[in-house]
N, C-alpha and C positions, 0 to 999 in steps of 0.2 A: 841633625836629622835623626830622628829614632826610628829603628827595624823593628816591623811589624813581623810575628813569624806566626801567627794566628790570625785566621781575617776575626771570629769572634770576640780578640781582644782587641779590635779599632776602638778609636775613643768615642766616635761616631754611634756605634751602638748602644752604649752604657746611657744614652738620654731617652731612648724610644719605647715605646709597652713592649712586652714580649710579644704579640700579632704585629705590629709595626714591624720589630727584629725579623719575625720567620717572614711575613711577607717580601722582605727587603732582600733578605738572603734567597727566598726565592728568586726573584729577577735577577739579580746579580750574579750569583753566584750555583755555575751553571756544572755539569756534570764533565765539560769540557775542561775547567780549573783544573782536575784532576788527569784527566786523560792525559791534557797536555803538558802535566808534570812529571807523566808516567812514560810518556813517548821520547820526550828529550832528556829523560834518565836514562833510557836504553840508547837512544843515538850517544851522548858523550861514552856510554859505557862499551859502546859496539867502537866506537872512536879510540880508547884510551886500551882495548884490548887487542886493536890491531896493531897499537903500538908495541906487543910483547916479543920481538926481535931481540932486543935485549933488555937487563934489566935496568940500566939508567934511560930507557926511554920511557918505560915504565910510572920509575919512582919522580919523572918529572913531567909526564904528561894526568897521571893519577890525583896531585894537587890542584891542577890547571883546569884539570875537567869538575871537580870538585868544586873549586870556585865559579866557574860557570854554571853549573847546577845551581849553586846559591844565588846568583844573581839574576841568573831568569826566574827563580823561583820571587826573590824582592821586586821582582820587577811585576809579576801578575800580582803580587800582594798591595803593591803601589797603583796598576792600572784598575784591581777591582774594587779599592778606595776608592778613587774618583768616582767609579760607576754609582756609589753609596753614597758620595756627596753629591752626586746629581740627582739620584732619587729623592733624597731628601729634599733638595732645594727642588721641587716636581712637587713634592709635598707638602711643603710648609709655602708652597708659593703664593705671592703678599701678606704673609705673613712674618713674625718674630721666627727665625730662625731657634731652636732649643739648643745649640750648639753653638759656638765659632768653628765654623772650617775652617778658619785660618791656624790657633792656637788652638783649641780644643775647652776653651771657656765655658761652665755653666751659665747658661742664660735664661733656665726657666724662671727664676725667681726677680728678673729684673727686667724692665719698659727702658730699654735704650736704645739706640738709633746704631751705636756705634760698640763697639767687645771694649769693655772697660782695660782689656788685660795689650789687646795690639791696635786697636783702633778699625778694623776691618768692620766692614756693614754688617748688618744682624738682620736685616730682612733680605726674604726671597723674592725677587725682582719677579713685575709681572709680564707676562708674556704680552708681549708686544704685536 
């Protein structure tokens, strides 16, 4: 599994026009991403600084909170993915996917059914 630490470096992005990109990052990616990175940076910090009683409670609650910081940060990196591989597939619906979501496959230059690279569908399913 590879760690996204930038949503503009998804792979997901690098196939769509630049309006495609801002539009997509419009709906996605909301002013909340932020907030909500900025709130539960001060809760673990508000957390790991009331541990200051002593200092081995400190230098072991300090890495802990740190690590929790990072993983709810990969964690909205991960949930506002999906949100972009759902627009897309919103997008290109019954159509050739330009992408695999699966693996990250270029597929603009090729009429296949199926991602030469993992075998996963390449068209956007139509609404039912």
């Amino acid at each position: 599994m590879k760690f996204y630490w930038r949503i503009r470096s998804l792979p997901e992005l690098d196939h769509l026009t630049g309006e495609q990109r801002s539009a997509l990052l419009k709906r996605c990616v909301g002013w909340w991403f932020m907030c909500r990175q900025v709130i539960f940076c001060l809760l673990i910090g508000i957390a790991v600084t009331g541990c200051l009683g002593s200092q081995l409670h400190i230098a072991i609650a300090a890495p802990i909170g740190l690590l929790i910081v990072m993983a709810a940060y990969q964690f909205d990196i991960h949930r506002t993915r999906v949100d972009i591989q759902m627009q897309i597939i919103e997008m290109y619906r019954g159509q050739q996917l330009p992408i695999c979501l699966n693996c990250g496959y270029d597929l603009r230059s090729i009429e296949v059914s199926q991602c030469p690279e993992c075998g996963a569908a390449v068209r956007a399913k139509l609404k039912q």
